[in-house]
Structure formats: structure tokens, C-alpha cells
C-alpha positions in Angstrom: 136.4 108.7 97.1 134.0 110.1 99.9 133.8 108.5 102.9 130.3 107.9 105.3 130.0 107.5 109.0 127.3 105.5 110.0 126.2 104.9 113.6 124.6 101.1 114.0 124.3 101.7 117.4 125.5 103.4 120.4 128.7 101.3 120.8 129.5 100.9 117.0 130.1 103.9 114.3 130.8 102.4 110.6 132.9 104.3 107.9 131.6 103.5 104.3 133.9 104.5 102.1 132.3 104.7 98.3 132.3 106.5 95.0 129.1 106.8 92.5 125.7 107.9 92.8 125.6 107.6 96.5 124.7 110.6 98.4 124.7 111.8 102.0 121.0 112.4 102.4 118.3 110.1 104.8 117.4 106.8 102.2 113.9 105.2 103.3 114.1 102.6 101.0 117.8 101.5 102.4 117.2 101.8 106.0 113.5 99.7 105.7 114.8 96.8 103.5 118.1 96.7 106.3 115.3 97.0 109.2 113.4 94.3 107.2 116.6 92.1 106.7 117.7 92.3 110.3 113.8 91.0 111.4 114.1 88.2 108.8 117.4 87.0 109.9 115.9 86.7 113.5 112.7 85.2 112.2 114.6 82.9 110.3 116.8 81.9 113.3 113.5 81.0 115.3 112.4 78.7 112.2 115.8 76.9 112.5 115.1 76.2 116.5 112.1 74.7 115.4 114.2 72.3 112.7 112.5 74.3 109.7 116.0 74.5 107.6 115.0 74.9 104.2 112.3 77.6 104.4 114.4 79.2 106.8 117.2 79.0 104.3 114.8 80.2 101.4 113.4 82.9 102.8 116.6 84.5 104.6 118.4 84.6 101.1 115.2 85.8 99.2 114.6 88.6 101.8 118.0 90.1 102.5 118.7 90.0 98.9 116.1 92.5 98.7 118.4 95.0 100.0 121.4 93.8 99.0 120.0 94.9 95.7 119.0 98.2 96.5 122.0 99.2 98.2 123.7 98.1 95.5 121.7 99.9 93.2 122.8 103.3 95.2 125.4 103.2 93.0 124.5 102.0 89.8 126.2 103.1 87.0 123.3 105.0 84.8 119.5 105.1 85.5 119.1 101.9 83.5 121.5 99.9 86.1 119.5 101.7 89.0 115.7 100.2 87.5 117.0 97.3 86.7 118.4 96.5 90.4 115.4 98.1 91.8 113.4 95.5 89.6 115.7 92.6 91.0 114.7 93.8 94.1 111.3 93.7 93.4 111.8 90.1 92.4 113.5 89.3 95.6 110.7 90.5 97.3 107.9 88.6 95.2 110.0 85.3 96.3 110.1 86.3 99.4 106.5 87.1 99.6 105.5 82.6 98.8 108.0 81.9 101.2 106.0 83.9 104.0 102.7 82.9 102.9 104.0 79.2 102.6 104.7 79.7 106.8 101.5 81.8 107.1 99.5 79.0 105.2 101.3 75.8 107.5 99.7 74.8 110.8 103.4 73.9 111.6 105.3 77.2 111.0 105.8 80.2 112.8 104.1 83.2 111.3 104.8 86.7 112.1 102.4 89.2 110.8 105.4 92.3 111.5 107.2 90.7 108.9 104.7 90.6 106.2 103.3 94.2 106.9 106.8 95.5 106.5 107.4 94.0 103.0 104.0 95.1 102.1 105.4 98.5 102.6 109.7 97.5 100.8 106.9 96.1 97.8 105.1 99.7 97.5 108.2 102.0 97.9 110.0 99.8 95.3 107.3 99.8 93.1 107.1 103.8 93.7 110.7 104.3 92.9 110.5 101.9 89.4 107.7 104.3 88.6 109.2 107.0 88.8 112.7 105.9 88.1 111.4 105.0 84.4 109.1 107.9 84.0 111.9 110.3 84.5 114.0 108.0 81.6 111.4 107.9 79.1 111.2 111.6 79.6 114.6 111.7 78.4 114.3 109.6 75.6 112.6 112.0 73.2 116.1 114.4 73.8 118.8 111.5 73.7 116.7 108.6 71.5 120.2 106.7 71.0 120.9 106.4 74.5 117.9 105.1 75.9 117.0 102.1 73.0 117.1 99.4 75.4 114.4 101.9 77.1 112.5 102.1 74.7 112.5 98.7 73.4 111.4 97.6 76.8 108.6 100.6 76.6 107.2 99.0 73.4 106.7 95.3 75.2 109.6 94.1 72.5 
């Protein structure tokens, strides 16, 4: 098992401790959807103050599942695991996209324009790495046909 330092701050250093696909080197996918989870979490508390449970409630699950899935998917167990989290994460993101045009749309909700930008940007990266995360599978496909048929069924529309 390898073990991770990670410095949150100045005053706190976390050890992940993990085994997998997970590697050492800079993640922008990670670190924006944790970046974009943290600004949710306070947007949503602000929604709360102003007695808005339920979107609040929506939206927070919605948008830090988003990177709950791709961290998860740092360790998936074969390139098939990886797309499909990446594509839950996608999902996660589409939801979370009604949610924060449902407060954009309402004269009674807080909107905040930071929030949306940065999902704009989770929604291109993710999209980026199902791209390419699939091209690179197909590609194998023609070399190892068994052990990509659920690949290939999905490439067909099937």
C-alpha cells in the first residue's frame, strides 16, 4: 500500500493511504471538482440562512457527488470502471447544472455566477477525459475483442 501526504492548508497535512490506479502526479480534474465542492458547500450554507432547504439540500449532494465520483474513479479497477465513474460524474454534474439554473432562474434565490463558470469548466474536463478515456479502449479492442464486449456493445448503440 502507498501512502500520500497532502497539505489542505498551512496548519493541516493529510496522509492518504491507498492502493490502485492512483498515482503521485498533480490531478486537475480532482483538485477543481474538490475546489468546486468546497464553494458549493458554502453556497449552499448561504441558501440555508435564507430558509431555502431543499434546493440547498439538492444541489449540495448533486455537486459534491461530482467529485466523490472522480476521486473514486482514481482507482477504478479497469478502464471500464474509470469511464463509467467519470460518466456518473458527468451525470452528477448535469443535475447539478437544473439545480443552479433553478436559483439563477428564481427572483428569490441567491445566484452566484463563480459557481456556474466553474462547473462549466468540471463539465468540459470530464467530457475531455470520457473522450479520450474511451478512444484509448476502443483502440484496444481490435487486439483483446473478448475483453472489451461490453465496449463494444455500448460502441454499437446496443
Amino acid at each position: 500500500m502507498r501512502e500520500r501526504k497532502v497539505c489542505i492548508d498551512e496548519s493541516k497535512m493529510l496522509i492518504l493511504k491507498f492502493s490502485g490506479m492512483r498515482n503521485d502526479k498533480h490531478n486537475l480534474i480532482v483538485e477543481k471538482t474538490i475546489d468546486f465542492s468546497l464553494s458549493v458547500i458554502e453556497y449552499c450554507e448561504q441558501l440555508e440562512r435564507d430558509k431555502k432547504f431543499v434546493i440547498a439540500n439538492q444541489l449540495l449532494r448533486a455537486a459534491t457527488s461530482i467529485g466523490a465520483n472522480v476521486f473514486e474513479a482514481q482507482d477504478a479497477e479497469s478502464k471500464a470502471d474509470f469511464i463509467h465513474k467519470m460518466k456518473v460524474a458527468a451525470k452528477e454534474a448535469s443535475e447539478s447544472y437544473y439545480w443552479i439554473t433553478l436559483c439563477a432562474k428564481s427572483k428569490n434565490y441567491r445566484f452566484d455566477n463563480k459557481i456556474f463558470d466553474d462547473l462549466t469548466e468540471i463539465v468540459k474536463i470530464l467530457s475531455k477525459i470520457i473522450s479520450s478515456a474511451k478512444k484509448k479502449s476502443l483502440g484496444l479492442a481490435g487486439i483483446f475483442p473478448h475483453a472489451f464486449s461490453n465496449l463494444q456493445i455500448f460502441k454499437l448503440g446496443i
